[in-house]
Structures are given as C-alpha cells and as structure tokens.
C-alpha positions in Angstrom: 0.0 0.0 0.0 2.6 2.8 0.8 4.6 1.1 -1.8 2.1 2.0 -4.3 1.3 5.7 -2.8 5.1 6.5 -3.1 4.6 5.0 -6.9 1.7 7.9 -7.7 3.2 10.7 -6.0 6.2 10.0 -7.9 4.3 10.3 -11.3 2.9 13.1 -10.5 5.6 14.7 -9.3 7.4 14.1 -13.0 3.7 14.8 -14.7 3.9 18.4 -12.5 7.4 18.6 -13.6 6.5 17.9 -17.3 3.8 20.3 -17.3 6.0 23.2 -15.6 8.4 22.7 -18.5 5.7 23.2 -21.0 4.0 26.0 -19.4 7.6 27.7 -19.2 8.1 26.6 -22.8 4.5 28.4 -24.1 5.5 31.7 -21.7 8.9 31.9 -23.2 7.7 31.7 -26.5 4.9 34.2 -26.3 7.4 36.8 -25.0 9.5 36.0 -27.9 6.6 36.7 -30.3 6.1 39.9 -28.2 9.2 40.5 -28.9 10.0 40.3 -32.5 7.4 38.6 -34.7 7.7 36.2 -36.9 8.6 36.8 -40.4 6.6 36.0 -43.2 8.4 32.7 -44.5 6.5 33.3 -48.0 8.1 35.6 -50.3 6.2 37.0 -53.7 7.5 38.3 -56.5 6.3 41.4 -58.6 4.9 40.4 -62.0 3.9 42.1 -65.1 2.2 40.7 -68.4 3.3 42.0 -71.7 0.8 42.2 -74.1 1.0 41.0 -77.6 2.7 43.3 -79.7 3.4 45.9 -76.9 6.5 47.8 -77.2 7.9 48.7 -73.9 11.9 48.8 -72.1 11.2 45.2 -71.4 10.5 44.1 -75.0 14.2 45.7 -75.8 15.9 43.0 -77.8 18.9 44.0 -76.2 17.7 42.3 -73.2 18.1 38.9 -75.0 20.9 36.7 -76.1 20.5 36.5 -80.0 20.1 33.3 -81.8 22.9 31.6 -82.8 24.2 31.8 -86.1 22.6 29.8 -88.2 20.1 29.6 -86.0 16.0 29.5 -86.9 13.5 31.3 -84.6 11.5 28.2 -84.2 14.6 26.0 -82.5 15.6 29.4 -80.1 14.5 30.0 -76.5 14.7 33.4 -75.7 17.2 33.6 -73.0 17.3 36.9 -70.7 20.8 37.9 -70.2 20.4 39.0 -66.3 18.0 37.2 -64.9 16.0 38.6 -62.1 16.1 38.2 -58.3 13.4 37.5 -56.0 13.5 41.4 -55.5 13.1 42.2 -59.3 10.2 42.6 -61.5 9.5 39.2 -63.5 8.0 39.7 -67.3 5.5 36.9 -68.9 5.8 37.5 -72.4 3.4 34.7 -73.6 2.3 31.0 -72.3 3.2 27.6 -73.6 0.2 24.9 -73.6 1.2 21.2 -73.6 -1.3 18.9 -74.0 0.4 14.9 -73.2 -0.2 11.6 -74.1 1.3 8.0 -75.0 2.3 8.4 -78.7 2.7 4.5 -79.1 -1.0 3.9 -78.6 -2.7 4.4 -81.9 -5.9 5.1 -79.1 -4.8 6.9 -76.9 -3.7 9.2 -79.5 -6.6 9.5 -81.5 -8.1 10.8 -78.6 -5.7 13.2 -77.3 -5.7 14.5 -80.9 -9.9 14.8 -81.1 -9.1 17.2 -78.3 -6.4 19.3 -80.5 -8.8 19.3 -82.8 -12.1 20.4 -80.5 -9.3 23.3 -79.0 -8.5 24.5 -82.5 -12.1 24.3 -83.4 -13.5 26.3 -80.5 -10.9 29.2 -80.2 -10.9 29.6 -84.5 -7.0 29.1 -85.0 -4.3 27.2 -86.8 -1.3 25.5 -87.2 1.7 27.9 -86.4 3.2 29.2 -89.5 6.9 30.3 -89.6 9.4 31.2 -87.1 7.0 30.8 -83.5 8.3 30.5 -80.3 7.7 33.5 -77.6 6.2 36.4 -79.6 6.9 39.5 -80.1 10.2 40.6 -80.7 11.1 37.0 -80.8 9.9 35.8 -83.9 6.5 36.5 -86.4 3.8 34.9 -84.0 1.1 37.6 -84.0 -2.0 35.0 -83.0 -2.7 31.6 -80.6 -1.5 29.0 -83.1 -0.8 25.0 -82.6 2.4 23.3 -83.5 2.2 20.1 -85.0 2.1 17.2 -82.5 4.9 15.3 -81.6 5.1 11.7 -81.6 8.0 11.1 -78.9 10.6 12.2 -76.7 11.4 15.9 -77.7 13.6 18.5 -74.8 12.3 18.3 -71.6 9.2 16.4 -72.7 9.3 12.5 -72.4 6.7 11.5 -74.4 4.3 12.6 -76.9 2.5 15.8 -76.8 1.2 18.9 -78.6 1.0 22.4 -77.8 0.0 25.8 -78.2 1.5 29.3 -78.4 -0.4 31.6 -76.1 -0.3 35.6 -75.9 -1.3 36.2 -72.6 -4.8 37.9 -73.0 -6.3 34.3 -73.6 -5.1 32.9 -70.6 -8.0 32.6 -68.8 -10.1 31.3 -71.6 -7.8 28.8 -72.4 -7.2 27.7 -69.0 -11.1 27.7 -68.1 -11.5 25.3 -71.8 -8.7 22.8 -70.7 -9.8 22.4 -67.1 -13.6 21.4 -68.5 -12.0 19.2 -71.3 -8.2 17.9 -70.6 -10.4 14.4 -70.5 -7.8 11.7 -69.5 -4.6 14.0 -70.6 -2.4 15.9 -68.4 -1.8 19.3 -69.8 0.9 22.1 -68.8 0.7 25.7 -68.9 3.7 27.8 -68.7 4.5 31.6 -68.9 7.9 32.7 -71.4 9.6 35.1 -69.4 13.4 34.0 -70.9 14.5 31.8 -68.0 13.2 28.6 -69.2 14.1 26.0 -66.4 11.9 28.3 -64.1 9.3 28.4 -66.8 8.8 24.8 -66.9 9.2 24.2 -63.2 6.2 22.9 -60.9 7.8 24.1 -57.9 8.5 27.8 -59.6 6.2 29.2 -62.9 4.9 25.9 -64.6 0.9 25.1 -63.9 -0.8 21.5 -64.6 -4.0 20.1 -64.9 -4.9 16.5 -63.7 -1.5 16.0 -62.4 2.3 16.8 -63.2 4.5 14.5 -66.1 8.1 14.4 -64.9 9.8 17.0 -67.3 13.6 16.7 -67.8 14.6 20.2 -66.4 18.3 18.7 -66.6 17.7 18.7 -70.3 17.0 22.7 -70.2 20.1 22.9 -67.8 22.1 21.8 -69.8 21.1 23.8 -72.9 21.1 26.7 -71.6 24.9 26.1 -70.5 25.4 25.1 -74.0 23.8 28.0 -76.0 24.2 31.0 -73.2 27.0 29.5 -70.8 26.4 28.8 -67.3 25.7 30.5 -64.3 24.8 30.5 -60.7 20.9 30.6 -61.9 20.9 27.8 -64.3 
C-alpha cells in the first residue's frame, strides 16, 4: 500500500514537472513573439504581363541573347541575359500549352488529338506558320496557333505531346477550356519570361492540370549552358 502511494506521487511529481516545462516553454515563446514577430516565411514576386505586340523597355531586344548563327527562330529559346532576383520585377511575355499523351498507342492518341482538334475548333486558330516561339520581338507569332504534335521524346518532354502558343490575353479562356476538357490528358501551362528552367518548373512558374509529367529540367540545364554559358541561376 505505501509502496504504491510513493509510486503515484512520484508520477505526478514528474507529470507536474512535465507540465511546468511546458507551461515555461508556451511563456517563453509568447514573450519572444512579443518581442520580435515572426517573419513571413512566404516571399512573392512582382509580375507584369506584356501584351501581344506591346512595345515597352522590357521588349528591348537587347535584353536577350540573340540566336545563334545559323540559328532558326522556331529552335531558339529566348534567353534573358540577367535574370532577375526575388526582389526584381519578373516579365510573362506569352504562355506555352502542352497537351500529353502516350504516342505508341494508336488510341490513346486518336483521342488526345480529337481534343487538339475540339481546342482548334472552339478558339478559331491554326497551325503555327513560320518562325514561332515566344512572340513579339522574338519571332512573327502575332495570334494563338498549334504546333504540329509530336510523336515522342522531344527536350524536356518524355513522351508525346502537342502544344499551343499563347499571348497572354487568352489565358484565362484557355485555361477555363482545358480544365472542363483535358479528359484523361495531363496538360501544362507555362509563362515565357526568358528563363526557361523556371518556366517549366512545378515548384516555380509551370501550372498543370490533372497532375504533373516528370519533365527533364536537366535537359534545359544543360542547354542553356550550352547556348548562353552557365551561371549561378541555371
């Protein structure tokens, strides 16, 4: 019997303990918040949409690394020479759609190209004609346009897809038709803002519908080491 008394006072001697700690703990962390609050851990960043054949300082060719000689419009990816900190002002000059499927199932692809064709269809455009990559000052896209799909692996994309070039006024009606009719597909929308790892990041820029496809940012990585040399950014 006193054996077992002596047992319970001891536990509640190290629950009263225990609980002194805490209370100590939630005082000394209330004066602290008193004292200096907490800072936002979320940081945003300033952003401005360019519209389609605006000319402003931020449409400056200068601004870019030129193509490389030789080199069409259609296989260059506007590359900003300084790219901008978490404190600058980040441009979208246009979006990217991706629309993604398995090429080597004749199905499968019928069906993700039904789509293409419904999209096409319902916003009154065509195939992109010429050099069209990022608008503008880039190249001679003027108009949303489709490229021709693409039946396997091609940059960061693994498997087979088609897209669309985007100005950034029909964002929001693009956006609003592929989340009522993506059907089985995922689909990617990105902005162009001349940092293209960014760009097609899920963490950073890149949105998705349905769910994400595992892009090969290494790919872009690398490219951009090879075509504008590397830096800290890349």
């Amino acid at each position: 019997m006193l054996r077992c008394l002596a047992l319970i006072l001891i536990v509640l001697a190290v629950v009263n303990c225990h609980s002194s700690l805490r209370n100590d703990y939630i005082r000394a962390r209330a004066r602290a918040s008193i004292r200096k609050p907490l800072k936002e851990s979320v940081a945003t960043q300033r952003v401005v949409a360019i519209k389609a054949g605006e000319t402003s300082p931020e449409t400056h060719a200068d601004l870019f690394f030129p193509p490389l000689p030789g080199q069409p419009n259609n296989d260059f990816h506007p590359q900003l020479r300084h790219l901008p900190s978490g404190n600058e002002t980040l441009y979208y000059y246009s979006w990217h759609i991706h629309v993604y499927f398995f090429h080597e199932n004749v199905n499968v692809t019928t069906r993700a190209l039904a789509i293409r064709q419904q999209f096409m269809s319902y916003f009154n455009i065509e195939k992109c004609l010429g050099n069209c990559f990022m608008g503008g000052i880039f190249d001679n896209c003027t108009r949303m346009c489709v490229w021709d799909p693409v039946m396997g692996v091609d940059g960061p994309h693994p498997y087979g897809q088609w897209g669309v070039y985007l100005p950034n006024e029909l964002l929001m009606d693009t956006l609003s038709w592929m989340s009522a009719n993506h059907g089985e597909f995922e689909v990617l929308f990105h902005p162009n803002t001349g940092e293209m790892v960014g760009d097609h990041d899920s963490q950073r820029r890149a949105m998705w519908i349905k769910q994400t496809v595992p892009l090969d940012l290494d790919f872009l990585r690398w490219l951009q080491c090879k075509w504008f040399g590397c830096s800290e950014g890349f």
